[in-house]
C-alpha positions as CSV (number, residue, x, y, z in Angstrom):
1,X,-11.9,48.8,-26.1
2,X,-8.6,47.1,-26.4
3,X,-9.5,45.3,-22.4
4,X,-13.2,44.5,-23.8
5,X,-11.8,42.5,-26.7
6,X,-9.1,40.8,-24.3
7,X,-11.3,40.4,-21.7
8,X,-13.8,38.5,-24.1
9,X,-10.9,36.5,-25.7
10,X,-10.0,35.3,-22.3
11,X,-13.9,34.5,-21.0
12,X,-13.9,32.6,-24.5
13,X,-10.6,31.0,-23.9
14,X,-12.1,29.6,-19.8
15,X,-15.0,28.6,-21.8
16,X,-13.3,26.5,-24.6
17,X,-11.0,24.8,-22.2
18,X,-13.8,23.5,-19.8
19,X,-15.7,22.4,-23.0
20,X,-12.3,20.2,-23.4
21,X,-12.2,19.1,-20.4
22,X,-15.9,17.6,-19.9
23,X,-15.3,16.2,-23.5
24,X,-12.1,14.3,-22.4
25,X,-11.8,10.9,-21.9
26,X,-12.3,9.2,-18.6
27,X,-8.8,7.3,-17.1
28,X,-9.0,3.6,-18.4
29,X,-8.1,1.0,-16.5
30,X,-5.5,-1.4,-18.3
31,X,-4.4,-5.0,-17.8
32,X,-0.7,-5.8,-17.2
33,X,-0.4,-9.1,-16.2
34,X,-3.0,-12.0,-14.9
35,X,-1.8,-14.6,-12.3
36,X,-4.3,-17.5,-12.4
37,X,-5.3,-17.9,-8.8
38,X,-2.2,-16.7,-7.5
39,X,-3.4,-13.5,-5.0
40,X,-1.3,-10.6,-5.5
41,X,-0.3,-8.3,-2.5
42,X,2.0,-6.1,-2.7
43,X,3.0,-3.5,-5.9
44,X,5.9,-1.2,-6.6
45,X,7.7,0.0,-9.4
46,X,11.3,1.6,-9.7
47,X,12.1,3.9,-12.7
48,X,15.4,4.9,-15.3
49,X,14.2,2.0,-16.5
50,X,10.6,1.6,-15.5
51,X,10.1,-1.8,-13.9
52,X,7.1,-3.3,-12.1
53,X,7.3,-5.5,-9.2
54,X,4.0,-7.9,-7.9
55,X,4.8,-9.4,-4.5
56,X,2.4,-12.8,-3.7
57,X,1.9,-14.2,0.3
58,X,2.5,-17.5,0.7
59,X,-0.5,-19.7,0.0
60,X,-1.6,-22.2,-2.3
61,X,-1.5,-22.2,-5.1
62,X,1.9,-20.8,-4.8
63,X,4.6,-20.0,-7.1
64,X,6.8,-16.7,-6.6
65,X,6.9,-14.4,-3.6
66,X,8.4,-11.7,-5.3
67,X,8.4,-11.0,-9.0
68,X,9.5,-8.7,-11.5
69,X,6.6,-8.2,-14.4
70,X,8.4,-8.9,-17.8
71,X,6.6,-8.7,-20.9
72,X,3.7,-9.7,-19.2
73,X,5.0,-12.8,-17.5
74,X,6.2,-12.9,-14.0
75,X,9.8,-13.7,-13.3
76,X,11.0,-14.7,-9.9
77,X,13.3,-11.9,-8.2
78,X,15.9,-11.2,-7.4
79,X,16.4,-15.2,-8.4
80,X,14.8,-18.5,-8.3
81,X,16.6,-19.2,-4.6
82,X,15.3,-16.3,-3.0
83,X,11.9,-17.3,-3.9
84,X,12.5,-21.0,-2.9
85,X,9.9,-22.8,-0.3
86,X,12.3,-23.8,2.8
87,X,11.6,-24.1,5.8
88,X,14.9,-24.4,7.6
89,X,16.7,-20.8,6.0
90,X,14.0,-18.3,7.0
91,X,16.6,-15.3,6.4
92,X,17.9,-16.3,3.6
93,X,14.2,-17.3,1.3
94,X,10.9,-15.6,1.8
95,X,8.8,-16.3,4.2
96,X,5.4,-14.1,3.3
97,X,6.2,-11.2,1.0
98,X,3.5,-8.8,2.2
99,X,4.4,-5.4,0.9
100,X,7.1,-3.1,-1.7
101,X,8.7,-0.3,-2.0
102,X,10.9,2.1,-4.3
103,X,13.5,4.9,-2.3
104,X,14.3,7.8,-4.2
105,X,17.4,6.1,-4.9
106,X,15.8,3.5,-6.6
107,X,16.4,0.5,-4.7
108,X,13.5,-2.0,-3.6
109,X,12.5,-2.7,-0.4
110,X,10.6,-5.9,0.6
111,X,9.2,-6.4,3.8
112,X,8.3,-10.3,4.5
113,X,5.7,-10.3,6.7
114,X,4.2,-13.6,8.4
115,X,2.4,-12.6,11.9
116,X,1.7,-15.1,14.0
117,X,-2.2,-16.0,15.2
118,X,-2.7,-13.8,17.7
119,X,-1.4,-10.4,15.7
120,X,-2.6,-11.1,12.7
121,X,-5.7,-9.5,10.9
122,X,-6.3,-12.7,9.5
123,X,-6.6,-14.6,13.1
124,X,-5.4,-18.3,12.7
125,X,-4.7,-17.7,8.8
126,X,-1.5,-15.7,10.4
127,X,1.6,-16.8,8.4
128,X,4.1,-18.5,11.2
129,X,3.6,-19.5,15.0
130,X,5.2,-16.7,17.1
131,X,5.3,-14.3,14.0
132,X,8.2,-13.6,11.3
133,X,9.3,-10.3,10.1
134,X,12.1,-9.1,8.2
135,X,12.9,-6.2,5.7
136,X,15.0,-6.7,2.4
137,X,16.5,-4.1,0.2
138,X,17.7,-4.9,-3.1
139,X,20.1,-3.1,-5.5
140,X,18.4,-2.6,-8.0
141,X,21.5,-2.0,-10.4
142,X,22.8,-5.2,-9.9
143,X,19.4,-6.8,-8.8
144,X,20.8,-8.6,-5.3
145,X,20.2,-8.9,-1.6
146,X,22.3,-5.6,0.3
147,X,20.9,-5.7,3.3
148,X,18.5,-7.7,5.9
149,X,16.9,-6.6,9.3
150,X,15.2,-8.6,11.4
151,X,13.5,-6.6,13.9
152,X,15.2,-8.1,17.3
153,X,13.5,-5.4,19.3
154,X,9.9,-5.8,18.1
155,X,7.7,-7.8,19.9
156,X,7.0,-10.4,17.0
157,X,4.0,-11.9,19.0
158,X,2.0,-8.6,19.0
159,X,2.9,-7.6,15.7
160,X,1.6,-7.5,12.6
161,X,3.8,-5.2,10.6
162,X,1.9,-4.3,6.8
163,X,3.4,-1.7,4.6
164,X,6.9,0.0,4.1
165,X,7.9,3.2,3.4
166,X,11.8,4.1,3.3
167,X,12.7,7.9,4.6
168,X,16.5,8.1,2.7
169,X,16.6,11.4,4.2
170,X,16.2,11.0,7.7
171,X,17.5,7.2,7.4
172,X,14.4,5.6,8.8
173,X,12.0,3.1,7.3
174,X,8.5,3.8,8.3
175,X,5.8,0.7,9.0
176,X,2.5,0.2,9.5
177,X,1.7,-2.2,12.7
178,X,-2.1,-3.3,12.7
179,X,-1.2,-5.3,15.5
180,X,0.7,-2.8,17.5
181,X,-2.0,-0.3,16.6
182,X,1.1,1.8,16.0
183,X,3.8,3.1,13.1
184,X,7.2,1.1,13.6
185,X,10.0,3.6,13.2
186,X,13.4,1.5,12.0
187,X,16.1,2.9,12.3
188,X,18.4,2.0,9.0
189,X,21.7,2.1,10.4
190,X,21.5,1.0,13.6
191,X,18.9,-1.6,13.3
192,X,16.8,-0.3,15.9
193,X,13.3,0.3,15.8
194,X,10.6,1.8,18.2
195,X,7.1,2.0,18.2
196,X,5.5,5.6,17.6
197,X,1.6,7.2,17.8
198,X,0.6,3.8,19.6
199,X,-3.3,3.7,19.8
200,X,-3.2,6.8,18.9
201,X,-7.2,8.2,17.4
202,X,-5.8,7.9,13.9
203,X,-3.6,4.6,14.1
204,X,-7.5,2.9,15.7
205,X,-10.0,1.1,13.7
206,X,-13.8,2.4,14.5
207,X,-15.3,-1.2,16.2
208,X,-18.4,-0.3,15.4
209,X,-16.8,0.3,11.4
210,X,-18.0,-3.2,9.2
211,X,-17.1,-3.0,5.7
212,X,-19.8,-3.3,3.6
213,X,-18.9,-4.8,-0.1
214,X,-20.1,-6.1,-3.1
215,X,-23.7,-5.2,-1.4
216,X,-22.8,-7.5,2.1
217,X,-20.8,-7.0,5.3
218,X,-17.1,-8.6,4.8
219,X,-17.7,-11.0,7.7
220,X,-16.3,-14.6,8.3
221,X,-19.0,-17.6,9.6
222,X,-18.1,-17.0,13.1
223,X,-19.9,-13.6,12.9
224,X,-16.2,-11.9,12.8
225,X,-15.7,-8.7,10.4
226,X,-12.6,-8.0,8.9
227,X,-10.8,-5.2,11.0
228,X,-7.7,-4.0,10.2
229,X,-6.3,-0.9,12.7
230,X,-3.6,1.2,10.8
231,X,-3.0,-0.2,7.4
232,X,-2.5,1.6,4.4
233,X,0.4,4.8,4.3
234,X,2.3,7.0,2.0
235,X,5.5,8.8,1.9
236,X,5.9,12.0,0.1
237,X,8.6,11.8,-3.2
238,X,10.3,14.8,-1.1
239,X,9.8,12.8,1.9
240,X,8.6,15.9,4.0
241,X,5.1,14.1,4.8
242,X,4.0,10.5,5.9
243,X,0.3,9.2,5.3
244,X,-1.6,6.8,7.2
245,X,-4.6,5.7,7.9
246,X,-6.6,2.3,9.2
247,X,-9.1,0.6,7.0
248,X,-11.7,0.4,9.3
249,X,-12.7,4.4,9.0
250,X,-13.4,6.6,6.2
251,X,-10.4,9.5,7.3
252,X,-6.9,10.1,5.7
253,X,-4.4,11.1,8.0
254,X,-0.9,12.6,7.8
255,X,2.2,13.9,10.0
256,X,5.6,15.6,8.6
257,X,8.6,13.6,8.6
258,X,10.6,16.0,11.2
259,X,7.9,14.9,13.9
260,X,8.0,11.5,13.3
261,X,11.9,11.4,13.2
262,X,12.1,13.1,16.4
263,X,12.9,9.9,18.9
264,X,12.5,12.8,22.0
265,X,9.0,13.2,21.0
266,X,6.4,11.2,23.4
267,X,3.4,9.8,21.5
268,X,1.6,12.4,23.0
269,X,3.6,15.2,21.9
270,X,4.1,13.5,18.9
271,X,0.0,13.3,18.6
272,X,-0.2,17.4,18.3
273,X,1.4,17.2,14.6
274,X,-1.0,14.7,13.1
275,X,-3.3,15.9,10.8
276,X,-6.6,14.6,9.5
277,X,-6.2,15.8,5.8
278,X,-9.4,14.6,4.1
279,X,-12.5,12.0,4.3
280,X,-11.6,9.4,1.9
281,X,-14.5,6.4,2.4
282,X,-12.5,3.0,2.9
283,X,-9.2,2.6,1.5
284,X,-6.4,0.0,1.6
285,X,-3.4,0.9,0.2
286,X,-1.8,4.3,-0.8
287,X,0.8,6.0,-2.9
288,X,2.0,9.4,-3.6
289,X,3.0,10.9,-6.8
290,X,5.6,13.5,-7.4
291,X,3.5,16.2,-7.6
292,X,2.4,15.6,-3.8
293,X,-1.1,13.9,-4.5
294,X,-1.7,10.5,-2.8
295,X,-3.5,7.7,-4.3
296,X,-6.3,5.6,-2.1
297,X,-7.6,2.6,-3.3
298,X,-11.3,3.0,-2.6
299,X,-13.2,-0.8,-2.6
300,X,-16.6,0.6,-1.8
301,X,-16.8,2.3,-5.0
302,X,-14.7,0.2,-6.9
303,X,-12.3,3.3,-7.8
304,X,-9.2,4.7,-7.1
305,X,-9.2,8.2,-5.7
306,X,-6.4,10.8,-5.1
307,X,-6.0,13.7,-2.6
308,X,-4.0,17.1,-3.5
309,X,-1.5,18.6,-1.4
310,X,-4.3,20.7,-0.3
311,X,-6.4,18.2,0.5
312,X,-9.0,17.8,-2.5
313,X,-10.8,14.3,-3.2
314,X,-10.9,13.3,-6.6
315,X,-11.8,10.1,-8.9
316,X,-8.8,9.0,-11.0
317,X,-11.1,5.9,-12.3
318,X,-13.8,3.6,-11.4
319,X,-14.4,0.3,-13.0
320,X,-15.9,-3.0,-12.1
321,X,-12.9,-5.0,-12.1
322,X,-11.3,-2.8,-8.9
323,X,-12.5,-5.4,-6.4
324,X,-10.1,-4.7,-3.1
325,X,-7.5,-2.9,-4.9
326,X,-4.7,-3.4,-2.4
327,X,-1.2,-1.9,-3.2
328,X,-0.1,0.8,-6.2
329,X,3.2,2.0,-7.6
330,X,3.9,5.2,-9.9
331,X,5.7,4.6,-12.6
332,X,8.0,6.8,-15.1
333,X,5.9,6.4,-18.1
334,X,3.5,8.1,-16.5
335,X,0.9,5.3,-15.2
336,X,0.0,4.3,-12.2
337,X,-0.1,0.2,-11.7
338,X,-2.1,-1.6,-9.2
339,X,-3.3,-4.6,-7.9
340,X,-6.4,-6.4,-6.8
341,X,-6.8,-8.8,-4.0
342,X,-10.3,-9.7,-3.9
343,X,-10.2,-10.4,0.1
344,X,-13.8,-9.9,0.3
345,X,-14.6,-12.6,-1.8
346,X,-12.7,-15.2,-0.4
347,X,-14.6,-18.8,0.9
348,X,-13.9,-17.3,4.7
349,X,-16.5,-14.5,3.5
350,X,-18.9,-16.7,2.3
351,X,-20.0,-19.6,4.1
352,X,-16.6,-21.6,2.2
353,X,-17.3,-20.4,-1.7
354,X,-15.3,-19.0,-3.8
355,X,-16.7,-15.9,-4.9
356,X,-13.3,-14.7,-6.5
357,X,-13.2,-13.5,-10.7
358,X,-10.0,-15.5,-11.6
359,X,-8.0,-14.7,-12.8
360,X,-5.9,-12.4,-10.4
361,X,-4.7,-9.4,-12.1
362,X,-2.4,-6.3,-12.0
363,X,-3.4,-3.3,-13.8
364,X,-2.7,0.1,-14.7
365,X,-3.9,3.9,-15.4
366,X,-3.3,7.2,-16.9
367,X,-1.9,9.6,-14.5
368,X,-3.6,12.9,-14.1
């Protein structure tokens, strides 16, 4: 008798929890900060204390390349120099902040990324003749420059290097090359970097792949879709796995950390530890949370998904104002922040309107 009663108290217990569960309250998506018609790229945020960093490429209207989110109001980081339009100090100012990122040690990394024409997935919008690349990291404890690499070994007029992840462990920074078609492994003591998984299945966008937004194709007056080759990736906060994936294809893809490390490994060798985790639908940017789940921005639905370690899909929130969310950032108080970029509805989508909802904003959302 005494299992009955248990038993019942515990089908009653299942029951009363899924009753809370379909009665909680969907994620909500909050606002953070607005930036007029300043476009906001890239995203991260460091923790112990939490801060939140919005990175902005250069065109006009401009005003900061990198900023720290204070209260609301964007302040110019690490200082007002940094941040500086010149022309003749490229190493010393940004150039075209394109992406951020937070190590497990909590310092920032910036990756100022201006490809040139031919590279970029923008065609002539690319940011400098030639292209420009170069990778800051910033102490965050005393909020200056430590270190800058330049990438001498790359082949700046091929590349289009887009997002950052920093590997403390194995001492590498990891980058997406759209133009490459490939990952850019940099090596952080030595400066060195090499190409890896170069036209490799998952680092190719399908060409037959068009975005389809906001009910049309995203494609320019020449007849051109936007096509971006391997784009989005992730890094795992115990840095065992590395996510990737190209925009132009629905699939999420992944390789461990000891593979990609490996400089003996040939791509082809390298190509036997990649693993397509899960089917995704079009996503941008990506982040991973500490319990292993990586978030995917997801512009078709206006949402932001999220994959488990075992390789689940699920909806953190959808909401109308999630037009090309672009980068994210997790941050200590249990949110994660975001941006939107709203590529699709730029003029060169739509026969020269603006079909952007100004103001630009960041925003943020409940965990799970």
């Amino acid at each position: 008798m005494k299992r009955t009663l248990n038993g019942g108290r515990g089908i009653l217990a299942v029951l009363m929890a899924a009753t809370a569960i379909s009665r909680a309250e969907p994620a909500k998506l909050e606002e953070v900060a607005s930036f007029g018609k300043n476009q906001p790229i890239g995203m991260a945020v460091a923790s112990e204390p939490n801060r939140v960093f919005v990175s902005f490429p250069y065109k006009e209207p401009f005003l900061y390349g990198l900023t720290e989110i204070v209260g609301g109001e964007r302040k110019p980081f690490p200082d007002d120099e940094w941040n500086r339009r010149v022309t003749e100090k490229p190493d010393t100012h940004f150039v075209n902040v394109q992406d951020l990122f937070v190590d497990k040690a909590n310092h920032l990394w910036v990756l100022d990324s201006a490809p040139g024409a031919a590279a970029s997935i923008f065609g002539k919008e690319g940011g400098r003749e030639g292209g420009y690349f170069k990778l800051v990291r910033i102490d965050l404890a005393k909020n200056e420059v430590a270190k800058v690499y330049d990438f001498p070994d790359l082949p700046k007029d091929k590349s289009a290097i887009n997002d950052v992840c920093v590997d403390l462990g194995h001492g590498l920074a990891y980058l997406s090359d759209p133009g490459l078609k490939a990952i850019v492994v940099l090596d952080l003591e030595s400066g060195k970097s090499r190409i890896a998984l170069k036209e490799h299945p998952s680092t190719l966008a399908d060409p037959d792949f068009k975005l389809h937004l906001d009910g049309k194709d995203v494609v320019d007056g020449d007849g051109k879709p936007f096509s971006s080759n391997v784009n989005g990736i992730a890094l795992t906060k115990d840095e065992k796995y590395f996510y990737y994936r190209a925009i132009n294809q629905t699939k999420l893809y992944r390789i461990p950390t000891q593979h990609l490390a490996d400089a003996s490994l040939s791509d082809v060798e390298l190509g036997k530890h990649v693993e397509m985790v899960a089917e995704t639908g079009v996503c941008h940017g990506m982040v991973a949370d500490a319990k292993g789940n990586v978030f995917v921005t997801a512009s078709a639905d206006k949402a932001i998904k999220y994959v488990t370690p075992e390789g689940k899909v699920h909806t953190l929130v959808t909401d109308d104002r999630l037009i090309w969310p672009d980068s994210m950032g997790v941050g200590s108080d249990g949110y994660l922040y975001l941006t939107c970029a709203q590529i699709n509805r730029a003029p060169k989508y739509h026969g020269g309107e603006d079909k952007v909802e100004y103001p630009f904003r960041a925003f943020r959302v409940k965990l799970p």
